[in-house]
SERO-4910 file (N, C-alpha, C, O; in steps of 0.05 Angstrom, whole numbers):
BEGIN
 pado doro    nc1    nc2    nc3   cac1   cac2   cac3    cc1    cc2    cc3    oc1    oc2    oc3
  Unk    A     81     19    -49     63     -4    -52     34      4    -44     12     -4    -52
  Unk    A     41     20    -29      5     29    -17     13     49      7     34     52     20
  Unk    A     -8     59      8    -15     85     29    -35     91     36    -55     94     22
  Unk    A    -33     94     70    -59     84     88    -61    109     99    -43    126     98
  Unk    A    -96    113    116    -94    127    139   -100    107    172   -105    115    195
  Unk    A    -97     84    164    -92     68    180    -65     45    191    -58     24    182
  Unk    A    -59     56    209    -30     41    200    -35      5    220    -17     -9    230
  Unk    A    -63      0    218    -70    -30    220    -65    -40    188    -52    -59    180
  Unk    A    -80    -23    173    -82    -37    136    -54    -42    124    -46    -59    108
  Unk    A    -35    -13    141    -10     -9    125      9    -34    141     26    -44    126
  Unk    A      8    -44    164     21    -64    175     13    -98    156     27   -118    152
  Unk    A    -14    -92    147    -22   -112    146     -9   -122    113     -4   -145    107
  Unk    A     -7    -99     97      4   -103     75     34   -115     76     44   -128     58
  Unk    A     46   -108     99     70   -107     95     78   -139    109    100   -149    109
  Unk    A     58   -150    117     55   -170    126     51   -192    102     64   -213     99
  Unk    A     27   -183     85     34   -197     63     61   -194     42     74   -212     32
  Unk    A     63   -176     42     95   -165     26    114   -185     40    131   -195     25
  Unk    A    114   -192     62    139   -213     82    129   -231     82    141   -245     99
  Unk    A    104   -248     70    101   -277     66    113   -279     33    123   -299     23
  Unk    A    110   -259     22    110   -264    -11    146   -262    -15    155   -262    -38
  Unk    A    164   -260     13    187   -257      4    204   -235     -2    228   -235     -6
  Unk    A    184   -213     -1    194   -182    -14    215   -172      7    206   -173     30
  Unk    A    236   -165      3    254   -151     25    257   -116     24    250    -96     11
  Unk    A    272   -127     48    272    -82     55    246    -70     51    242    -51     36
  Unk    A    224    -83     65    192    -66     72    193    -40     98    201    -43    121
  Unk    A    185    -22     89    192     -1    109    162     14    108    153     17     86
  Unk    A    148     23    128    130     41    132    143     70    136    160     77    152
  Unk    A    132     83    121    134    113    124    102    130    137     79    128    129
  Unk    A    113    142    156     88    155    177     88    184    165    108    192    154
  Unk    A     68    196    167     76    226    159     45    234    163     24    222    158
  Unk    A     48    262    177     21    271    182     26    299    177     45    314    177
  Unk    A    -10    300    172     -5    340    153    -31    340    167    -45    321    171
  Unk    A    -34    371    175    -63    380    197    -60    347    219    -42    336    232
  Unk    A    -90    341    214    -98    314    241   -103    294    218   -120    277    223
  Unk    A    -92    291    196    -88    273    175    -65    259    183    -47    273    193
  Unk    A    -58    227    179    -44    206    180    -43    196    146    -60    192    129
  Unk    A    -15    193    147    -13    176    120      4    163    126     23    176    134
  Unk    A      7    130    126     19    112    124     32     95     99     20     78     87
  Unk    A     58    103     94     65     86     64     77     66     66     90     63     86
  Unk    A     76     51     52     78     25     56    105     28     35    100     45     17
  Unk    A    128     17     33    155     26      5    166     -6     14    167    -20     34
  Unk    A    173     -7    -12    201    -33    -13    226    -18    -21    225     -1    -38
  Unk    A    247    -24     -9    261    -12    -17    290      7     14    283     16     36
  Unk    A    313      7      5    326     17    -27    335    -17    -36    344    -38    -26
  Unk    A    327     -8    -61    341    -36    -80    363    -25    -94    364     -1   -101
  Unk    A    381    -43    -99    417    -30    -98    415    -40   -127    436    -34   -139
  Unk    A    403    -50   -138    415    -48   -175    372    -54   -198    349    -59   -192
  Unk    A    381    -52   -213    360    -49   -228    346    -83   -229    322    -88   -228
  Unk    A    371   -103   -233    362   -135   -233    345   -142   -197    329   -159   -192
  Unk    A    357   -124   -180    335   -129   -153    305   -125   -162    286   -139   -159
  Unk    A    308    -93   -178    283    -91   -173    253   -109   -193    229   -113   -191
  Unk    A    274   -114   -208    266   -137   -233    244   -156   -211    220   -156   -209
  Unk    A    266   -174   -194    257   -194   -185    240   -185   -155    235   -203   -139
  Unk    A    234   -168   -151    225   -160   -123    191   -150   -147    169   -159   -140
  Unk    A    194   -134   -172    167   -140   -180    150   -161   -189    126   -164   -188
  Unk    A    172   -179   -200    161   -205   -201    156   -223   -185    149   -245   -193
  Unk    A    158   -218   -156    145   -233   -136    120   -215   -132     97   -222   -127
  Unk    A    130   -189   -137     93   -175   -134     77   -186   -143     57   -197   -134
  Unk    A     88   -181   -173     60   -195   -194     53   -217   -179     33   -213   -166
  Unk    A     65   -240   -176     56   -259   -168     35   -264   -140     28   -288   -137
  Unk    A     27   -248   -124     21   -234   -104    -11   -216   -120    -31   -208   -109
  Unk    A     -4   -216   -140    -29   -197   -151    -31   -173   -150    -51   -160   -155
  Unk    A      3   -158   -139      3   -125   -139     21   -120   -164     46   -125   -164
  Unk    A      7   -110   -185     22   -111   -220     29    -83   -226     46    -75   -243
  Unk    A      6    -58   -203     26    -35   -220     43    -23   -198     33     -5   -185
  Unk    A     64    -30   -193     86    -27   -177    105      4   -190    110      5   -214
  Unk    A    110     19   -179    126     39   -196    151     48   -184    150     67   -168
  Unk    A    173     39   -191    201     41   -190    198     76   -182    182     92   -190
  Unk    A    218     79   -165    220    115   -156    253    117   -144    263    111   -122
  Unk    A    265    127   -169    295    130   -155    302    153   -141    305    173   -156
  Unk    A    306    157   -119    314    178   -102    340    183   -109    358    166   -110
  Unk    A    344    207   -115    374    221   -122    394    236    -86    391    254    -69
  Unk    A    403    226    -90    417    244    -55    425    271    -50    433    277    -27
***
């Protein structure tokens, strides 16, 4: 959904993401050198009709390019 070097912006997203309804919001922390990156992910969504309806509360929210990323195990 987004990726910060602030993890006030990245909280704050995910804050909107949990008024709009969106489930399973998870921050991912990760740092390289004295660099911070904060990601902001929905997710895991367990069938393709979740993820249907988890972007259509995006859109509605005003976040439209959302990009599906299936992790293989």
């Amino acid at each position: 959904m987004g990726a910060f070097s602030s993890s006030e912006n990245a909280t704050q997203l995910q804050g909107k993401l949990s008024h709009a309804a969106i489930d399973a919001i998870r921050i991912q922390h990760a740092k390289k050198g004295n660099n911070q990156l904060y990601k902001v992910q929905v997710g895991p969504l367990h069938s393709e009709q979740q993820a249907k309806q988890e972007n259509e509360k995006l859109a509605q929210i005003g976040i439209s390019n959302a990009v599906l990323v299936i992790e293989k195990n």
